[in-house]
N, C-alpha and C positions, 0 to 999 in steps of 0.2 A: 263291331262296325259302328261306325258314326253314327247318329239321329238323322243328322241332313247327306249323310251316304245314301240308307234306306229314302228319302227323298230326293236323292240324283238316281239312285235307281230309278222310280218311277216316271222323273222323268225323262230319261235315258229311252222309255220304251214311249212314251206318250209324244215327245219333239222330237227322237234321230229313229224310231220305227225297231231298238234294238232289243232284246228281250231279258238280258242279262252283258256286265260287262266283261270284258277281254282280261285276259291275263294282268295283273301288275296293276290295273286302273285303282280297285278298290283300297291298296295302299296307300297309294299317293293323294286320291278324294280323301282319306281318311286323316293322311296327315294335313292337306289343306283346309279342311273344315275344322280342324285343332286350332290353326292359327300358327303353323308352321311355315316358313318358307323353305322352299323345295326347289334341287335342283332334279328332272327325271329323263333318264336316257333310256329313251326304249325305240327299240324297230321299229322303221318305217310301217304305216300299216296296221300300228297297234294302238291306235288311237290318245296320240298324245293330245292331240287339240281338245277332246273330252275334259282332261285333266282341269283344265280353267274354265270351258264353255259352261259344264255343268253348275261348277259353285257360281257362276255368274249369274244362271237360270233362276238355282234357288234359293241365293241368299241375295236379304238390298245390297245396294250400291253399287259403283260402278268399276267395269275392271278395264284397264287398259293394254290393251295388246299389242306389243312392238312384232313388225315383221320385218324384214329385207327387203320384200317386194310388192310393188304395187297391185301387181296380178295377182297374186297371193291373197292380198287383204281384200282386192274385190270380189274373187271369187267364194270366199267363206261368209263377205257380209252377204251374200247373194245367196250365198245353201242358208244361213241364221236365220234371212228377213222372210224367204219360202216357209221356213219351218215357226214362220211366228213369233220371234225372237227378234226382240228390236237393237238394230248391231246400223255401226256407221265408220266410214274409214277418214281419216282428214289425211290427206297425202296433195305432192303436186300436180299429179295429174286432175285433180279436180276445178271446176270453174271459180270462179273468187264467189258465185253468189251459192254455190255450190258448198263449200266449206262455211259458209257463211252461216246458212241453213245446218246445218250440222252444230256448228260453235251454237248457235239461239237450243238447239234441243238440249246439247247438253247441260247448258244452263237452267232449262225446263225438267234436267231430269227422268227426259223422254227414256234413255239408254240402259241397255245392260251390259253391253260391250262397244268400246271405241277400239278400232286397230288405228294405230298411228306409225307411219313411218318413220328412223330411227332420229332421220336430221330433223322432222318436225317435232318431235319429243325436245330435242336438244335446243328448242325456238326460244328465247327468255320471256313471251309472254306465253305460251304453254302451259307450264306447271302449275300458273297463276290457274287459266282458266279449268283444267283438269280436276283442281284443288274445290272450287266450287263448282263443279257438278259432283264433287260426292266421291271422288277415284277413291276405292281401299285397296286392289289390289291389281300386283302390274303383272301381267305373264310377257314373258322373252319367247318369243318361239325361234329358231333355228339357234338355239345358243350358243355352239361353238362357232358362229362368225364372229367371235370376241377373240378368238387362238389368232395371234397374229402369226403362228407359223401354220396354219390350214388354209385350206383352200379356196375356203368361202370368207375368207377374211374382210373385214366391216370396219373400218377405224372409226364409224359413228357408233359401236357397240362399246367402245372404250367408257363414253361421254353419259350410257343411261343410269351406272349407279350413283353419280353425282344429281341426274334428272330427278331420280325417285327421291331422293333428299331434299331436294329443291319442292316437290310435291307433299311429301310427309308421312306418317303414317300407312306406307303400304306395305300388304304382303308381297313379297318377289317367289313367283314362278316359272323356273327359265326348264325349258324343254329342248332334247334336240334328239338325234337320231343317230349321230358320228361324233362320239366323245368316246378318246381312249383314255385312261388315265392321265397324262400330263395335259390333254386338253380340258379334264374336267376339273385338274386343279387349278389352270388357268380362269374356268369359267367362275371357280368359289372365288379366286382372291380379286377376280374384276368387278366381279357385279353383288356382290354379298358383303355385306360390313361385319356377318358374324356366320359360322360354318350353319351350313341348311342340312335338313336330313337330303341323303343324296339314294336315290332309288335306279339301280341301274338293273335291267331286263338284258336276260341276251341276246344278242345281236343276230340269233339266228334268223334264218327266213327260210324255213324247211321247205317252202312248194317250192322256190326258182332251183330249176338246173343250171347248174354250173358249168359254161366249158369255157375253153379258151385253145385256139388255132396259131401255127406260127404263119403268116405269110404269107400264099403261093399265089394268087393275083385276087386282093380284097374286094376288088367292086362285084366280081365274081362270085366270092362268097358270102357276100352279104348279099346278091341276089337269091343265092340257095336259099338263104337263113327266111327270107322276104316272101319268097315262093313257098316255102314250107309253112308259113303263116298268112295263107291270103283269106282276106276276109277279117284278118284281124288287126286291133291296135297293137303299132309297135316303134320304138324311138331306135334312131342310129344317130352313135353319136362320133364326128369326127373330131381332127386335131385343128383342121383348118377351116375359113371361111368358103375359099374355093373347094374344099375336098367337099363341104357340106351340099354346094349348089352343084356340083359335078356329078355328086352320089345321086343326087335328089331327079337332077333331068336322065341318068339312068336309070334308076326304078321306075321313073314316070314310062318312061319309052317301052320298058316291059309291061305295062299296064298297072301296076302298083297305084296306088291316090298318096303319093310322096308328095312332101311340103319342106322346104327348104326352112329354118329356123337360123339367123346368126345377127349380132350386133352389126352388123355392116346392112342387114334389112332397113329402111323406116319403119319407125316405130308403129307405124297403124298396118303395116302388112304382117309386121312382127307379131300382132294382134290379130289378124284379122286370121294366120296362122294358124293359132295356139286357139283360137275359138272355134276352128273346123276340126283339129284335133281332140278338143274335148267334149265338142259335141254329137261327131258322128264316130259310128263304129266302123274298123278297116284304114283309118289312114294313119302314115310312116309319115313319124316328122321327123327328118335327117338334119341335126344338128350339131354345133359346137357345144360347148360348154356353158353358152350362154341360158341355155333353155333346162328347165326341170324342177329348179329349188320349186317347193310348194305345189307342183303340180299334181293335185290330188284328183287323176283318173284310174277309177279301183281297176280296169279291165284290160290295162296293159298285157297282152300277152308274152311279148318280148323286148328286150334292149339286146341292141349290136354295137359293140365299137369296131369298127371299123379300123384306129387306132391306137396306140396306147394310151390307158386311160392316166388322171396328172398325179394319182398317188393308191395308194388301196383306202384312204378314205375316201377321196374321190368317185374311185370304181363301187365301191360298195354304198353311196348314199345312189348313183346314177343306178345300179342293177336294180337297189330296193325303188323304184319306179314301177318295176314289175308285181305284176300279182298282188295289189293289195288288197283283192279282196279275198285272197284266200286261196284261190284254185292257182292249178300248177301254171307255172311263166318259166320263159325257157333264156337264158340269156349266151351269146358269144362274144367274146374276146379274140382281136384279132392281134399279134404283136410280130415283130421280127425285130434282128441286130440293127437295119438302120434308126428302128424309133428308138435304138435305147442309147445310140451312138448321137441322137438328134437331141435325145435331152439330157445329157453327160455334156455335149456342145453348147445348149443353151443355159444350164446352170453355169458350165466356167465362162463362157463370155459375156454374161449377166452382168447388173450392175449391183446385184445384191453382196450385204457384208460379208467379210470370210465368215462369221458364225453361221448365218442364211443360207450360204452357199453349202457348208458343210452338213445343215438340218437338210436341206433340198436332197444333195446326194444320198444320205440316211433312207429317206422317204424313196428312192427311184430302188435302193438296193432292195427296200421290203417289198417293194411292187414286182419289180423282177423277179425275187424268191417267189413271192405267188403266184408269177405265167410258168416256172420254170418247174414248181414243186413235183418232188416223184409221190406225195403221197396226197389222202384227199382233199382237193376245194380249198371243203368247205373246211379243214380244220388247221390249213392254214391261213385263210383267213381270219375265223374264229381268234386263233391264238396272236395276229396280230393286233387284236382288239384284248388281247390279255386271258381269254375264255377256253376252256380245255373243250375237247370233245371228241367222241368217236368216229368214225370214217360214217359219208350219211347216206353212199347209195345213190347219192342223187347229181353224180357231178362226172365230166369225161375219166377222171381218172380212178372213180370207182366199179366205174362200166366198164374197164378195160379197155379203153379207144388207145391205149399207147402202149407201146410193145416196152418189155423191160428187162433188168439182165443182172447180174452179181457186178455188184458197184466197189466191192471190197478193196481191190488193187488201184481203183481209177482214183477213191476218194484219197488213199492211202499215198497215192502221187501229187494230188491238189494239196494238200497238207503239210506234204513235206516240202514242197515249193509256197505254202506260206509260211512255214519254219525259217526259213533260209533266206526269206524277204523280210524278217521282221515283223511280218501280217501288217508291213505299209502298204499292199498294193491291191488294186481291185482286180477283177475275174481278166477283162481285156490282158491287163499286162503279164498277169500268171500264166493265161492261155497262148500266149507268145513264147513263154519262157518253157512251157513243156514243149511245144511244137517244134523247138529248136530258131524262131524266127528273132533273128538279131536286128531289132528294132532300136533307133535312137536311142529310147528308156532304157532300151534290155542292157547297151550297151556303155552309155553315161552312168548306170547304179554297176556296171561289173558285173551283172548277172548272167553274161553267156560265160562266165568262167564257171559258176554254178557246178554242179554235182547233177541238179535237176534239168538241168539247159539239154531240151533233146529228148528227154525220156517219154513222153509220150506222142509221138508219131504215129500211135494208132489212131488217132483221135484227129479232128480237124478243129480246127481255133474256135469256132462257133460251138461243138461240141461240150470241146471244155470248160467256154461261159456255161454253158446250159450247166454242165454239171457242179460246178464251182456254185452254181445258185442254187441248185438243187440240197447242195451241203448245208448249207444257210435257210432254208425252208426245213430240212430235218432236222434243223436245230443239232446240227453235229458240229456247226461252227459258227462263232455268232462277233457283233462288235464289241468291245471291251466298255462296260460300264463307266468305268474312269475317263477311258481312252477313243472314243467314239470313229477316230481315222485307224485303229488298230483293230483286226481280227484275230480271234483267240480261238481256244479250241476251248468246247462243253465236253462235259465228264462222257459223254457218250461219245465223242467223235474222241476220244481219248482209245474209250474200246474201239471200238475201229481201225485205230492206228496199229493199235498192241493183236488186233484177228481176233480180238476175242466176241466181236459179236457180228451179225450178219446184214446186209445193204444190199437192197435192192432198187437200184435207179431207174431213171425214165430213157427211152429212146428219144430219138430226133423226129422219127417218121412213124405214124399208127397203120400200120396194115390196114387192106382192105375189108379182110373178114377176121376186124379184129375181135378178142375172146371176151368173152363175157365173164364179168365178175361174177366170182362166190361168194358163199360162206354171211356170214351174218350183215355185214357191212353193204352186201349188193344191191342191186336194185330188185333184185328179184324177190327177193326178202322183203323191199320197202315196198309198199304197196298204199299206202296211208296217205301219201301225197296226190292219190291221182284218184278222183273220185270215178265210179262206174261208169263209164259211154252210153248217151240217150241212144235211144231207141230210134227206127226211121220218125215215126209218131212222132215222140216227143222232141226231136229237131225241127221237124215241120211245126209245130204249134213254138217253138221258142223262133222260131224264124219270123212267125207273124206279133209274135210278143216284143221284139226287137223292132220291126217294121212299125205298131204302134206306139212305141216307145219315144223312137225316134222322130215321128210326126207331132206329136207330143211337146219335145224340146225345140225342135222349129218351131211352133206355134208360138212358146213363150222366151224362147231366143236362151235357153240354157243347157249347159253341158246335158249327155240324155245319162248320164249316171245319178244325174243330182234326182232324177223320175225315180227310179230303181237300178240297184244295183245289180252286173249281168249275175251274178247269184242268187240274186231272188228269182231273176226271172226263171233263171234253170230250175230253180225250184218250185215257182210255179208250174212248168214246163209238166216238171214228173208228178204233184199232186194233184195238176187239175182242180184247186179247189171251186166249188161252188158257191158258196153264200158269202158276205162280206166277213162274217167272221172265222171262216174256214183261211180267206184270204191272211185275216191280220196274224195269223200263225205263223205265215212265211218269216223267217228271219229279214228283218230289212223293210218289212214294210208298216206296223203298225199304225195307231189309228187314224192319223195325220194322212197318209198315205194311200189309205183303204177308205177313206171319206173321199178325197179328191179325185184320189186315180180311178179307186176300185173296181167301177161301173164299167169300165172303159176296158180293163184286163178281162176280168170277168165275163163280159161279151166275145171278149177272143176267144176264152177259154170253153165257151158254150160252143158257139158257131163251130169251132172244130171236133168237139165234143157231138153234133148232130152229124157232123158231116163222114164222121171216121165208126 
């Protein structure tokens, strides 16, 4: 371990209250204090912001932090400048005499971290003034908004590794949390002038359950999901601006503390929003796509889309919202054939290039394989992100919520009708051409003369999408490497063809009293993700611990997570501790924490301690 690791440990517990770090962290401080530049892709939740904050702590000079968003950068100089850490953001939202004050510190050297927004970076007198206050090193945070084919794409991310030259002498540490391979090669050859070590964590996030729903009326079942969590924090997110404010005056109606979230708000309701949500516990902020990047509230219980979410990067940086402090979060998926008929519509009437329009289609087929998958989640998820893994017990389809059946014959049909199509056509037009439906296509390419034209009439067209995707999720048949508009078959969907191995697909509809998984993979086996249920007791004293908590962050007008995180407080909850030093044990709170707050928990912890 590094010299100045063993002094990001200390202080790691002495400024963020933590006692030891996370997974993955101590490599990447270790190659940073070498004097490496790093690129590191780890889970939401696993504290990549550590990764820079640290060496900023405790070595001189100063390090400059590009983000995407302005929320983002105020909310982090806000947890830095709490924890004693002198941090300042230069962005537009600030007053002229505002950034003004900020420009005179840097030049004083007051600073150990600047966030700067990505177009002020790219300012031509910037790099001038950055240069003298002393910049050594630049951290990227959200780094894959440089992939000009993802989702959160930035065409100012194009412009910072020309900035950092323009600066001189920096180390580059670019962070993100949704980087699959061709996005992280994207991110080396954009912002790097030489390969960095690249430190990639898996992508897993073992507390969130996984499920996903096809359809049957959403504002319905996002009430369920709503009502199943009251009292707690939770994001929905729609496809639209009106679906956002429609969903939102319905959960209010039921009683829910819903808040509407969309670019079409003004920007100080947009805020005035996202400040009730991160500072009180219990309210649904029902949003678009606009709301999330950077929202760092650890006590998320759940995410809903309501929608189909815009790709499986998408879906999976919008879930990881959930649970980051550790404890189980529960998330749903809602999809049906019209959202995936709406965006097959919106990619071809697009005005993007045929290459954009061909990546975009790419990206809806992987997202569909994973609403459609017969087998777990979370491992095809995982394996879209390139990473192996075992079924995890913790997703609808390892609970057995979906009925399922010998797929042998069905797949052995979809196969031979992409045989016979040349594997030019997607699921819709195959699923026509077994049903027997002489459609324009079916009948402009000749394919009701087909051999397959007809053969499956057991099946209804929706069906046979579902299973055609399902093939593609088991990797029994995939797109051709070379050939990207062309489907192939993999050496296993080969056995299949020839019987020689066995398939078991998904139904359409899950029974009501449907079966519960076995065997090693189930939930009944996992157990690890779901810590033990307080006591009546100990809910009662963490109810008054959340009540001061919260009075607390009113007082000084800050999210009430930035006080304590709800894991400390559960854990003060069950130790009851006594003394101030009994307190600083709790994970999450050391001595920053147990100086200011201490007295104030501590008296909770007594008063119901006389009282019980």
């Amino acid at each position: 371990m590094h010299p100045d690791t063993i002094e990001a440990r200390a202080a790691l517990e002495r400024v963020f209250g933590f006692a030891d770090f996370r997974p993955g962290q101590i490599e990447v401080l270790d190659a940073v204090f070498s004097g490496e530049n790093v690129l590191a892709v780890m889970p939401t939740g696993s504290g990549k912001s550590l990764c820079y904050q640290l060496p900023a702590i405790v070595r001189k000079g100063l390090t400059i932090v590009v983000s995407p968003l302005i929320a983002l950068m105020r909310d982090q100089v806000q947890q830095l400048e709490r924890r004693g850490v002198a941090a300042a953001a230069l962005h537009s939202a600030n007053t002229g005499p505002e950034n003004a004050a900020i420009e005179a510190g840097l030049r004083r050297g007051r600073y150990r971290l600047v966030y700067v927004a990505p177009e002020r970076l790219l300012r031509p007198d910037t790099p001038a003034l950055l240069r003298e206050a002393g910049a050594n090193a630049l951290a990227i945070d959200e780094a894959h908004c440089v992939s000009q084919w993802g989702h959160d794409f930035r065409p100012e991310y194009h412009g910072l590794a020309q900035a950092a030259q323009a600066i001189g002498g920096l180390q580059l540490i670019a962070v993100t949390a949704t980087a699959d391979a061709p996005t992280r090669a994207e991110i080396v050859r954009t912002l790097f002038s030489s390969p960095p070590r690249i430190f990639v964590r898996s992508f897993d996030r073992p507390n969130i359950h996984l499920s996903m729903r096809r359809k049957t009326s959403a504002a319905r079942q996002v009430e369920d999901m709503v009502a199943r969590h009251k009292g707690q924090s939770g994001i929905v997110y729609c496809a639209s601006r009106k679906g956002a404010e429609d969903l939102s005056r319905r959960l209010s109606a039921i009683g829910a503390p819903a808040l509407p979230y969309h670019a079409g708000l003004a920007a100080e309701i947009r805020s005035a929003h996202q400040d009730e949500f991160l500072r009180c516990d219990g309210v649904v902020i029902v949003a678009t796509v606009a709301f999330g990047m950077g929202i760092d509230k650890p006590d998320v219980r759940f995410v809903c889309h309501a929608d189909l979410p815009q790709s499986v990067e998408a879906y999976y940086q919008e879930i990881g919202r959930a649970g980051r402090d550790g404890l189980p979060a529960k998330t749903l998926t809602l999809f049906s054939d019209g959202d995936i008929r709406l965006r097959e519509r919106q990619i071809a009437e697009g005005d993007a290039s045929a290459e954009r329009k061909r990546a975009e289609q790419r990206k809806l087929q992987a997202l569909i394989a994973l609403c459609e998958s017969p087998r777990c989640r979370r491992q095809t998820l995982l394996a879209a992100f390139g990473e192996a893994s075992d079924p995890c017990g913790n997703c609808d389809i390892c609970e057995g919520h979906w009925p399922v059946f010998n797929g042998v014959v069905a797949a052995q049909k979809i196969m031979s009708a992409i045989h016979r199509t040349s594997g030019r056509f997607f699921s819709g037009h195959l699923a026509n051409l077994l049903v027997g439906k002489a459609t324009d296509a079916i009948k402009r390419h000749g394919h009701d003369l087909l051999p397959t034209f007809g053969v499956g009439k057991e099946f209804a067209v929706s069906e046979w999408r579902s299973m055609f995707h399902q093939l593609h999720a088991s990797e029994l048949i995939a797109q051709d490497p070379e050939d990207r508009d062309r489907w192939v078959f993999t050496d296993a969907g080969r056995d299949v063809i020839l019987g020689q191995t066995p398939l078991t697909l998904r139904g359409e509809i899950a029974p009501a009293d449907a079966r519960a998984a076995t065997g090693p993979g189930s939930s009944a086996a996992r157990t690890d993700a779901s810590p033990a249920p307080l006591t009546a007791r100990q809910h009662k004293l963490l109810a008054a611990l959340k009540a001061k908590r919260l009075e607390i962050a009113r007082a000084q007008k800050t999210p009430a997570f930035v006080i304590l995180h709800d894991s400390a407080l559960i854990e003060i909850a069950i130790a009851r501790p006594r003394t101030p030093e009994d307190l600083q044990r709790i994970h999450g709170v050391g001595p920053a924490k147990a100086s200011r707050y201490g007295a104030m928990f501590l008296a909770i912890v007594q008063a119901h301690s006389e009282a019980s």
